[in-house]
N, C-alpha and C positions, 0 to 999 in steps of 0.2 A: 474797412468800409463802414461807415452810418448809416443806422437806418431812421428810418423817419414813418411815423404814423401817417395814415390817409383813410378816410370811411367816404366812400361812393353806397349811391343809391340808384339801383341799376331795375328798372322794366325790361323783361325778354321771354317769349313766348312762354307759355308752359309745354314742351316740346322735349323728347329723350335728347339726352347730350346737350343739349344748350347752356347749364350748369359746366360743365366738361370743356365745355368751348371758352367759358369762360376763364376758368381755371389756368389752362394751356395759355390763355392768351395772358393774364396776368403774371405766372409766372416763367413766362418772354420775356418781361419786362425785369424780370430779376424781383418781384413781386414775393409776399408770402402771403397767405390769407390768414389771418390770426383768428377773426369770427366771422359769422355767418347766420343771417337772420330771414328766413323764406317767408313772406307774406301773398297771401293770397290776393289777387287782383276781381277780375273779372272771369274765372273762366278760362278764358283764353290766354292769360296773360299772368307772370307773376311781380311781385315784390324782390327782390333781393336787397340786402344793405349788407355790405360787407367792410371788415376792416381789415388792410394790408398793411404789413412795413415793406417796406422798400427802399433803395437807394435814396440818401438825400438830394441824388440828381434828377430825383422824379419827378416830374413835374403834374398838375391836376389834369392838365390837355392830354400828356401824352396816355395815361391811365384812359381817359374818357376813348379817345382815338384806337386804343387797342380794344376795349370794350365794347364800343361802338362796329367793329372790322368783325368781329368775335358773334356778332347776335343779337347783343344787347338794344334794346329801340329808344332809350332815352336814358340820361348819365347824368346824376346830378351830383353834386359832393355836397355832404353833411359835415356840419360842424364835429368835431374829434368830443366836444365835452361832454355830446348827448351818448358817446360810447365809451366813456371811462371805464366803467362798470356794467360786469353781467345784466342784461334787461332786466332780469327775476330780481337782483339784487338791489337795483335802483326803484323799481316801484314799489318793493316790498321799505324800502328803505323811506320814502315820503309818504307811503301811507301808515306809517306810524304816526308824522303828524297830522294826521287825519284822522286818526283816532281820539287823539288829544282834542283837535277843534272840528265841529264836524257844519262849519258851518262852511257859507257859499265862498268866502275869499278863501279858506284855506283849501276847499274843493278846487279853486282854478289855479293856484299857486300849485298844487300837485299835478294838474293836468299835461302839462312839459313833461314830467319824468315818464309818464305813460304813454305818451304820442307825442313825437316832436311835432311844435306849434311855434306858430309868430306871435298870435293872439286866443286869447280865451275869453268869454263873457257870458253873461246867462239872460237866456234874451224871453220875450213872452211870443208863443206862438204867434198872436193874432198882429205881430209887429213885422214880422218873418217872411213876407211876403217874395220877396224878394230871392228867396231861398226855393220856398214852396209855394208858387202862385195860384194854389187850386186851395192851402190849408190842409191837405185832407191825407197828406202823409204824415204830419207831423201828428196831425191829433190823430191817427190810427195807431201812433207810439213807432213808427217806421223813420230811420234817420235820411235826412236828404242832402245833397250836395249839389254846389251851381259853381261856375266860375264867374267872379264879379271882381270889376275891376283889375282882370289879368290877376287873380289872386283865387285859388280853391277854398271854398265857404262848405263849412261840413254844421249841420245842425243835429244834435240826435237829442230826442226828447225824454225826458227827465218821466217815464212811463208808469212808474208806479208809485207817483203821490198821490194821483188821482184817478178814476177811473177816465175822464177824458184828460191828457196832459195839457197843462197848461203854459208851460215853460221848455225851454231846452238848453243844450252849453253848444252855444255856438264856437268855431275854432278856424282860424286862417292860416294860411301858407299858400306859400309858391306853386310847390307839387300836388298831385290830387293822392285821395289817403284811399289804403287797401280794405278790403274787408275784414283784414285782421285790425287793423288799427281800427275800426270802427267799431269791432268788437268789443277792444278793448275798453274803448272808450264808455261806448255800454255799460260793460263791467262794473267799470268806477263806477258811471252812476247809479247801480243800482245797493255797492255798496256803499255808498253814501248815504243814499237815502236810508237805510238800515241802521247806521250810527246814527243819523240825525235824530229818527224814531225813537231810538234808543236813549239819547242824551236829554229829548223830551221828556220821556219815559221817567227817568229817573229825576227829575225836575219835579 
């Protein structure tokens, strides 16, 4: 028998055994769960992104349909290239050239390996309305999210170049992003701005 790679990105309560329900129901399917990535939601609800092999008779519906029987509230498949490699090993691995360039194109060129993205750009708060219609999460340094255009718009602001921010890396997709990915995203920016300091610095 062949197996074949598949990476689903699954929402399902944060509830005991739901994890377990899952499990059982993927391997029903003749299923193996190879990784496993827990993101925090809301609260109520979490992240999961998981990669399985399975039969090459698997098809993405029937995955989704056992998942979906199982618990899971929403089942989307993720491209296989953003899971080639350990998560740690892939960001660790592009923000090397981040170190090398620490400027804004090499900042969104790296932003994919850290949170899977459609789009990336660096937008100026007082443009963003659209995002934050009041302003006043963005310049609190607070990240905001809207759906526009049947597409999720995550803005997080770029908080520590100035004391009021003036910019942020705006980021789209299909799905709405967790608050780990938002953290992450964070992250980068604030270690970028640290190289950037620093590349001044030595200038």
């Amino acid at each position: 028998m062949h197996e074949g790679k598949m990476a689903v990105r699954i929402e399902l309560p944060d509830e005991p055994y739901t994890l377990g329900r899952i499990a059982t129901a993927l391997g029903a399917l003749g299923a193996n769960i190879l990784h496993i990535d827990v993101h925090e939601l809301d609260g109520n609800d979490v992240v999961d992104e998981i990669v399985i092999a399975g039969p090459d008779s698997l098809s993405p519906a029937e995955v989704r349909t056992a998942l979906l029987d199982a618990g899971a509230t929403t089942v989307v498949s993720v491209p296989i290239v953003h899971r080639q490699m350990d998560a740690l090993v892939r960001a660790l691995t592009s923000l090397a050239s981040l170190v090398r360039d620490a400027g804004d194109e090499a900042l969104l060129a790296v932003v994919p390996s850290i949170v899977p993205i459609e789009s990336a750009a660096i937008g100026r708060i007082d443009d963003l309305e659209e995002i934050d219609p009041s302003g006043r999460q963005l310049r609190w340094g607070t990240p905001a999210a809207r759906t526009i255009a049947k597409a999720w718009v995550l803005a997080v602001p770029r908080v520590d170049r100035t004391p009021t921010p003036y910019d942020a890396l705006v980021v789209r997709r299909a799905i709405r992003f967790s608050a780990t990915e938002v953290a992450r995203l964070r992250a980068l920016l604030l270690l970028h701005t640290h190289l950037e300091a620093s590349s001044h610095a030595v200038r």
